[in-house]
Phi, psi and omega in degrees: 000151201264144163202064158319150176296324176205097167303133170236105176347154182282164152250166177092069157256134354078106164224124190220156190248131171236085212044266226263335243221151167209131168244133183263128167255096184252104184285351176295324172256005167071043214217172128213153225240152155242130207217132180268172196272000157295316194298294190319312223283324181293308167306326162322266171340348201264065192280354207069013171233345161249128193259193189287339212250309184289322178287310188298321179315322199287307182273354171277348197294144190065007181237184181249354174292122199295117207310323190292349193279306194275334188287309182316319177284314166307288201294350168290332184280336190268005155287326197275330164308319187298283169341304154321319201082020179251002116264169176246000000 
């Protein structure tokens, strides 16, 4: 599992939210992504100001989901970014 202190975005990624949906444009590979809106929510929160445990706190806040349950998810989405290349 990817687990930075604080993950932060590449720059040049092209992120737009389109209802349900966030599309990533990465013109460095030349891709672009669908994302769903927990995933997008994750990309957001990725400033370099949060680290993973404070970003599952941010989307559990107000919901019933149980935080290690959401730090988990966090942390498969900032592998599959890693993977990606979309943070560091």
């Amino acid at each position: 599992m990817y687990e930075p202190s604080k993950p932060i975005a590449i720059e040049g990624l092209e992120v737009r939210r389109t209802g349900l949906d966030v599309i990533v444009h990465d013109p460095q590979n030349e891709k672009i992504h669908i994302l769903n809106r927990s995933a997008g929510d994750v990309l957001a929160l990725c400033d370099g100001e949060h680290d993973p445990e404070q970003i599952a706190a941010s989307l559990s806040a107000g919901t019933d989901a149980p935080q290690d349950r959401v730090l988990d998810d966090v942390l498969a989405a900032l592998e599959t970014f890693r993977q990606l290349r979309f943070v560091r």
